[in-house]
C-alpha positions in Angstrom: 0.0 0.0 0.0 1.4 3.2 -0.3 -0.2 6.7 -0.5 -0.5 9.0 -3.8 -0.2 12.5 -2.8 -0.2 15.0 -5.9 3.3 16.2 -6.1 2.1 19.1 -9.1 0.7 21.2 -5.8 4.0 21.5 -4.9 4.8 23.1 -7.8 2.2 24.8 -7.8 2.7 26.4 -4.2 6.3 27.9 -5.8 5.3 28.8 -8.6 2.6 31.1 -6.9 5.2 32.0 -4.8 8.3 32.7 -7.0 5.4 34.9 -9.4 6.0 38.1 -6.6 8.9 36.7 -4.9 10.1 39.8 -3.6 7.3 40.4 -1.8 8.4 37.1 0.2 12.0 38.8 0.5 10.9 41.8 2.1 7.6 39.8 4.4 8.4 40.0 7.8 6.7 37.1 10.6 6.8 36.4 14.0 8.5 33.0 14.9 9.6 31.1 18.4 13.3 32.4 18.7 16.0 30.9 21.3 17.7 32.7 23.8 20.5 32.2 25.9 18.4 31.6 28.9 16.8 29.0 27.5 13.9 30.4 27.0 11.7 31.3 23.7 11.2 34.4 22.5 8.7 35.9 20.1 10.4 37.7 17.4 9.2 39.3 14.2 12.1 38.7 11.6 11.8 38.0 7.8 10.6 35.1 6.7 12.2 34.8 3.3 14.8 31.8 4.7 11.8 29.8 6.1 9.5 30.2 3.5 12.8 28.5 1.2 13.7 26.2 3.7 9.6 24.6 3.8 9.2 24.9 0.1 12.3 22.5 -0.2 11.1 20.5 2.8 7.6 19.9 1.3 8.9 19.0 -2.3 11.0 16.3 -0.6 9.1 14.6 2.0 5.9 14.8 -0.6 8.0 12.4 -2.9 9.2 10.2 -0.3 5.9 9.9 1.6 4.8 8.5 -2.3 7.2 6.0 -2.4 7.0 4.3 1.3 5.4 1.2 0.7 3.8 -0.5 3.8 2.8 -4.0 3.6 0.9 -5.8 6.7 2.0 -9.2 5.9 5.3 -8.9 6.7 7.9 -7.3 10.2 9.2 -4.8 7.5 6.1 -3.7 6.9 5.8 -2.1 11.0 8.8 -0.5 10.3 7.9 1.3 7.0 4.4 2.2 9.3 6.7 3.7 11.4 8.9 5.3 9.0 5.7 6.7 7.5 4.1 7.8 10.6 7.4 10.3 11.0 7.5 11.2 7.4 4.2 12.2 6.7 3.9 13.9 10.0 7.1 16.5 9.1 5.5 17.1 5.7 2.2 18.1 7.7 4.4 20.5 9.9 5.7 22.3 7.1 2.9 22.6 5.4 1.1 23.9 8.4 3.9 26.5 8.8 4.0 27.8 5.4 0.2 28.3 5.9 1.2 30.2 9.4 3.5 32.1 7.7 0.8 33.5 4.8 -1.8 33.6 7.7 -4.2 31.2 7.2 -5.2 27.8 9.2 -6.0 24.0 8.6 -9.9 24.9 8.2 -10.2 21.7 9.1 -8.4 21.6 12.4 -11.3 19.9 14.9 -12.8 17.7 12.7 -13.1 13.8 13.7 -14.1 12.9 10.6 -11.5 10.3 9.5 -10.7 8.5 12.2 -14.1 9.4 14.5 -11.9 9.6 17.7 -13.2 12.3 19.8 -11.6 10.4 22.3 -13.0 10.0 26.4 -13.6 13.7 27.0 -14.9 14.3 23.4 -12.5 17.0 22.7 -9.9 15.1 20.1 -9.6 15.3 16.4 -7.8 14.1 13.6 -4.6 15.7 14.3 -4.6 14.8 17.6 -5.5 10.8 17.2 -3.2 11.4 14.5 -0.3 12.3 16.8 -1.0 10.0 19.5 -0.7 6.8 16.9 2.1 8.0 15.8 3.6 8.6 19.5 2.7 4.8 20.4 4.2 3.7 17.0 7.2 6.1 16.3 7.6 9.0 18.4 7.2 8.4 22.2 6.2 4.2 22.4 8.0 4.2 25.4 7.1 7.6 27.0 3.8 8.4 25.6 2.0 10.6 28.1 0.8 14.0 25.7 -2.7 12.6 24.6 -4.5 12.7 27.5 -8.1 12.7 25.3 -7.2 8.8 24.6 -5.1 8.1 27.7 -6.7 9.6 30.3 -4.4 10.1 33.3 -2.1 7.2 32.7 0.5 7.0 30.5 1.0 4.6 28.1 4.0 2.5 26.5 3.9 0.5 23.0 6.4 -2.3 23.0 5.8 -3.4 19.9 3.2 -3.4 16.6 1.5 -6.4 15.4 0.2 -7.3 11.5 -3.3 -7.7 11.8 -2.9 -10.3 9.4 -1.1 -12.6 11.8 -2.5 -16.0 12.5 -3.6 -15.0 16.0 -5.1 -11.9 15.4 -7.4 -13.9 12.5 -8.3 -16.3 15.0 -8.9 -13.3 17.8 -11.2 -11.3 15.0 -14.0 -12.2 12.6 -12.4 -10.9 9.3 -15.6 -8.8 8.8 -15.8 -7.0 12.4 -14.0 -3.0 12.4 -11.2 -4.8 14.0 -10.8 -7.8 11.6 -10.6 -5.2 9.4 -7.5 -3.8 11.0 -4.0 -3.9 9.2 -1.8 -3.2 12.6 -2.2 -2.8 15.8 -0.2 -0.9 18.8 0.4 -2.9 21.5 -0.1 -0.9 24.9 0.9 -1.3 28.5 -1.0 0.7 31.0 -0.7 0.0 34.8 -4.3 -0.1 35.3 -5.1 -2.7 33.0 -3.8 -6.2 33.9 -2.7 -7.0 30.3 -2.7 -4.8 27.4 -4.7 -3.1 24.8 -4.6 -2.8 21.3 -4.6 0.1 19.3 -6.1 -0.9 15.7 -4.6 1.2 12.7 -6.0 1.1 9.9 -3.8 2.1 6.7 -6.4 3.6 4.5 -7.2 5.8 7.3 -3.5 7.2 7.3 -3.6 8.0 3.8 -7.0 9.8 3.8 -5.4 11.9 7.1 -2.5 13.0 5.1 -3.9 13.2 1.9 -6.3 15.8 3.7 -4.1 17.6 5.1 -1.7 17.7 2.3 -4.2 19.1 0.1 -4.4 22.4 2.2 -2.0 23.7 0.0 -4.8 24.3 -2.4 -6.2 26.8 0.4 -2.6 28.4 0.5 -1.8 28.9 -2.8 -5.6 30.5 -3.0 -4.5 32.7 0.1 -1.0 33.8 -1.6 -2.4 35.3 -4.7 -5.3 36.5 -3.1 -3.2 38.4 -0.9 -0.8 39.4 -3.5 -3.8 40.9 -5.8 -4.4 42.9 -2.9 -1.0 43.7 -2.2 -0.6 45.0 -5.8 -3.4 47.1 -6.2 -2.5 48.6 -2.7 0.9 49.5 -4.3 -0.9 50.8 -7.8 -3.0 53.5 -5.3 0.8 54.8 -4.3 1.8 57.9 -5.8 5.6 57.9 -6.8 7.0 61.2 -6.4 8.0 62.5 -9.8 11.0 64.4 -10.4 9.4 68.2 -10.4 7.9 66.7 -7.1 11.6 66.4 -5.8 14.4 69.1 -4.6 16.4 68.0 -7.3 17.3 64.5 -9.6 19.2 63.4 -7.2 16.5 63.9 -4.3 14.0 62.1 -7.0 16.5 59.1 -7.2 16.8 58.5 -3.6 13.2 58.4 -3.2 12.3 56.2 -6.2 15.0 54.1 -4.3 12.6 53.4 -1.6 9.5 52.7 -4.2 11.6 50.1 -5.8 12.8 48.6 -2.6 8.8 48.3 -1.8 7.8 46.9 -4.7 10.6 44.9 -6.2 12.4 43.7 -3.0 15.2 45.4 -1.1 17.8 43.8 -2.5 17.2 45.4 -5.8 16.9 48.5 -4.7 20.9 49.1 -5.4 19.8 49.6 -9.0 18.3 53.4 -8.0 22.2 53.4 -6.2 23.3 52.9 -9.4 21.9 55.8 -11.2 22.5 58.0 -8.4 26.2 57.4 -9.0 25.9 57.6 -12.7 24.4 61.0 -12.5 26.8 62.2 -10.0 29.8 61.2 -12.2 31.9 63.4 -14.5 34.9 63.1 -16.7 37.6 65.6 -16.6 38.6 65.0 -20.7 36.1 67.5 -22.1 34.8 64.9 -25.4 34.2 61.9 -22.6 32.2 64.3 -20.5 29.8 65.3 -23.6 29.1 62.2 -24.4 28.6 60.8 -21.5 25.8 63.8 -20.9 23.8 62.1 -23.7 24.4 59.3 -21.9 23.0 60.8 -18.8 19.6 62.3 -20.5 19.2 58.7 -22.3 19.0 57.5 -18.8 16.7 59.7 -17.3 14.3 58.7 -20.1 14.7 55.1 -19.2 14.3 55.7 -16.2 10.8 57.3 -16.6 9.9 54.3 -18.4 10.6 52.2 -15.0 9.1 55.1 -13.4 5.6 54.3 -15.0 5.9 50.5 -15.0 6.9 50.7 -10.7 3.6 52.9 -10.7 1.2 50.1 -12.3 2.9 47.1 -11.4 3.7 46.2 -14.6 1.6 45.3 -17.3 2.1 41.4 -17.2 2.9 41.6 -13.1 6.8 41.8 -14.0 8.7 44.9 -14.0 12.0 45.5 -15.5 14.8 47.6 -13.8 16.8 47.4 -16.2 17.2 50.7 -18.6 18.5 50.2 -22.2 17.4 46.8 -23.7 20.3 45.0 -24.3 21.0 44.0 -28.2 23.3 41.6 -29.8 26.7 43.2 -31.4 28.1 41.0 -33.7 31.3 41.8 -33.0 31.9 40.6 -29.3 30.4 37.8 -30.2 33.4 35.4 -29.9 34.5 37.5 -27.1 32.1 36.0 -24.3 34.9 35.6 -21.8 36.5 38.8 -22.3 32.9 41.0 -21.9 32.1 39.1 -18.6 35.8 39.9 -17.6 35.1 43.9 -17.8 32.6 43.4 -15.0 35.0 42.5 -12.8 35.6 46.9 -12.7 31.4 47.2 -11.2 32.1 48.0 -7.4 29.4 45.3 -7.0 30.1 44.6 -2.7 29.6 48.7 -2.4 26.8 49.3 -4.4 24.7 46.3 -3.0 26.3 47.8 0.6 23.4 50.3 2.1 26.0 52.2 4.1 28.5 52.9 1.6 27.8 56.7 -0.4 28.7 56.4 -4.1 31.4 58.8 -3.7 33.5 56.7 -2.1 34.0 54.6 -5.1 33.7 57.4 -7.2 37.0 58.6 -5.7 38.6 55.6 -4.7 42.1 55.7 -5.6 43.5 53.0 -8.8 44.8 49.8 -6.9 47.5 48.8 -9.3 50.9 50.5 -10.1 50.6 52.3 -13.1 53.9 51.5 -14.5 53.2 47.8 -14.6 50.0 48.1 -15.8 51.2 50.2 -19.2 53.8 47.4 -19.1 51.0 44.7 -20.0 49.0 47.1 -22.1 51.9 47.4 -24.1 52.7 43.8 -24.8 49.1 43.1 -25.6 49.1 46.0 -27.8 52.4 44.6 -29.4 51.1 41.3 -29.9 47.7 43.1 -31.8 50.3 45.4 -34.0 51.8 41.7 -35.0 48.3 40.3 -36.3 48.1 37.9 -33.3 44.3 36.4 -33.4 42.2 36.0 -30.7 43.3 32.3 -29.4 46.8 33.8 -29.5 45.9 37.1 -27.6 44.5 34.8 -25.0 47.5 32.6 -24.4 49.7 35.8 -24.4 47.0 37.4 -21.0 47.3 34.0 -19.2 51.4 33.8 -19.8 51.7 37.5 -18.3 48.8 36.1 -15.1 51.2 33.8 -14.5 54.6 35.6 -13.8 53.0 38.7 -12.7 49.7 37.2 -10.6 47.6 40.2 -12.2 44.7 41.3 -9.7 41.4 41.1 -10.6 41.2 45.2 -11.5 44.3 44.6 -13.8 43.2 41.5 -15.7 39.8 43.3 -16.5 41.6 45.7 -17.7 43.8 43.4 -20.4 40.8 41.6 -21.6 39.4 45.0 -22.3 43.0 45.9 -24.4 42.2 42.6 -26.2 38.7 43.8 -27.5 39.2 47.5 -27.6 39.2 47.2 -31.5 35.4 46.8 -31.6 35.1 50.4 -29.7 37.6 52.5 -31.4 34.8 54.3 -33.4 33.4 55.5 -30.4 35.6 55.8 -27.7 39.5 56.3 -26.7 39.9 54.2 -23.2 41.8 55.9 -20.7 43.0 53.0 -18.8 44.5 54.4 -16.1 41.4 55.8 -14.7 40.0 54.8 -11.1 37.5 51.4 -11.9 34.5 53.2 -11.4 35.4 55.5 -14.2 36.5 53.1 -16.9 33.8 51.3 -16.3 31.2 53.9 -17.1 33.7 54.5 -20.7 33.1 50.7 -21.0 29.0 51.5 -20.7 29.6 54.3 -22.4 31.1 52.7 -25.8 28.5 49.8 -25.4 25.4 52.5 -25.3 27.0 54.4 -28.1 27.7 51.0 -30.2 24.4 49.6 -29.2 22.6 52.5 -30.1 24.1 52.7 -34.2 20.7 53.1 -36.1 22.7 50.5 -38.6 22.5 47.2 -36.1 19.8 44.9 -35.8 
């Protein structure tokens, strides 16, 4: 026997999940914390790792629960009863958390109605007759004493399951009766019974209970975009500030910062960061600088454009930070290696780093020595002069790397020397700028190269 749980509604959960994820980033719940007293605490924190951590959890222990098989003919079938007892009741946790987490309850939490075991003081349920099986079988069989609505005030200890299809336990029940019926049943001690009892379990019952509670993901996912519809048209109603609303650009910058932050997570609001510092650069070479103005203005309009689509949401629910649409240039097309190389110049750690100001990487001094740097300019530049192709220009970067152990700064700035060719028409590198400066050339050339009416 073994239990068919629908694994596509765990897919389903994360997929309704991962459609606003960001709102999950930025969602903060109150969980059970430790503390050094040894106490819990209540502590409202984010729930972003739990929400991961459960999602994997679910996917996981939903597959395995599917492939437990538990025969009753058989002393390997107790253990995989057992083994299913633990299983299936961690998948239940976790999905009962996840459905803490969004806010909504088991609506089914009191019933009786599959194993109709309200117990001696008619105040248990399914979960609990769940739990108490399980703490005979699995859990506590030597220590069970939590269940008071089928123990009473005595506690209780299992020292073993039987098959009901054992040859006494034919003889003991007509095959018809409830018990008959039975494919296992807990063996119990009590010290106010002179034998023992037995505890039937039936196996169908087991899977109806988790099946049941397994399918409250259905509610959840319901509850999730539900809650996000609301969320979004909450966040439509928002007025973002425009920029005659501001001080200034910069002052409009630093508050669309906190509208993408709110609606597309907080770790993406270092894109606003971005801009700030792109707005707030300059180039002393006079040429550079008036180019890089148009730059500047091409930005701002971009940035309206993500201005509009933070405003509704999105058209389609997705919203791209991303100015400029990025096109293919034919050119750098053998070049993969060498483009991902330049990024190695982004200030990525300070950007992403709340408490650091753009200026400080602005300003921040070169990290190389100048003198060795020309040094491998010039030999790459040699080798081009030569007609060296591109495999050849490669092995020549990787032969300096290894008798100079070039930084990180310096080898971004070779691969550059190696692909400089496809930029001259637009742009001069000044290499021995600070990173943050040659990078913004590098953007700089790419805008100006992806931006040639001529290309597809």
């Amino acid at each position: 026997m073994r239990i068919q749980l629908n694994l596509q509604l765990n897919k389903q959960l994360r997929e309704k999940i991962n459609e606003y994820s960001t709102f999950i980033n930025d969602m903060q719940v109150e969980f059970l914390s430790p503390s050094r007293n040894g106490k819990r605490n209540r502590k409202t924190t984010s729930a972003y790792n739990c929400v991961c951590a459960v999602l994997d959890r679910i996917d996981d222990w939903g597959e395995y629960c599917n492939s437990i098989e538990i025969n009753n003919d058989d002393k390997s079938g107790v253990f995989k009863l057992c083994e299913f007892f633990n299983c299936s009741q961690t998948l239940i946790d976790c999905i009962t958390k996840i459905g803490s987490v969004f806010g909504i309850k088991y609506e089914f939490q009191e019933s009786d109605s599959v194993f109709n075991q309200l117990g001696d003081n008619k105040k248990g349920n399914d979960d609990k007759y769940f739990k108490y099986l399980r703490s005979l079988c699995s859990a506590h069989p030597v220590d069970t004493n939590k269940h008071g609505e089928y123990q009473g005030e005595e506690p209780e200890w299992c020292p073993y399951i039987t098959s009901g299809k054992t040859a006494i336990n034919k003889l003991r029940f007509l095959p018809n009766s409830e018990l008959g019926k039975a494919d296992f049943f807990a063996i119990v001690y009590r010290n106010d019974l002179e034998w023992y009892k037995r505890v039937p379990i039936y196996v169908e019952q087991l899977f109806e209970y988790v099946e049941k509670r397994y399918n409250f993901i259905k509610k959840i996912i319901i509850k999730i975009n539900d809650d996000n519809k609301d969320y979004i048209e909450e966040l439509k109603g928002k007025h973002i500030l425009l920029p005659e609303e501001c001080n200034n650009y910069i002052d409009y910058l630093e508050k669309l910062k906190e509208s993408v932050a709110k609606r597309c997570g907080k770790y993406n609001s270092y894109i606003a960061k971005e801009w700030i510092a792109i707005m707030t650069t300059a180039f002393q070479n006079a040429s550079i600088q008036e180019l890089f103005t148009q730059y500047q203005e091409a930005l701002k309009a971009e940035i309206q454009i993500i201005h509009n689509n933070l405003q509704t949401m999105g058209d389609d629910g997705t919203i791209d930070l991303q100015p400029f649409p990025k096109r293919r240039i034919p050119e750098l097309h053998e070049y993969g290696y060498e483009t991902e190389k330049l990024f190695d110049l982004y200030p990525e750690t300070m950007i992403e780093n709340e408490e650091c100001e753009p200026a400080e990487f602005q300003n921040k001094a070169v990290s190389f020595d100048i003198k060795r740097m020309s040094y491998f300019l010039s030999e790459i530049e040699n080798c081009i002069k030569q007609g060296m192709g591109h495999t050849e220009l490669r092995s020549i970067c990787r032969s300096i790397n290894s008798n100079y152990a070039v930084s990180n700064s310096e080898w971004a700035r070779m691969q550059l020397k190696t692909i400089e060719f496809v930029f001259e028409k637009y742009m001069k590198f000044d290499y021995m700028l600070n990173d943050w400066h040659l990078y913004m050339q590098i953007e700089l050339a790419m805008w100006l190269l992806s931006k040639d009416e001529k290309r597809v």
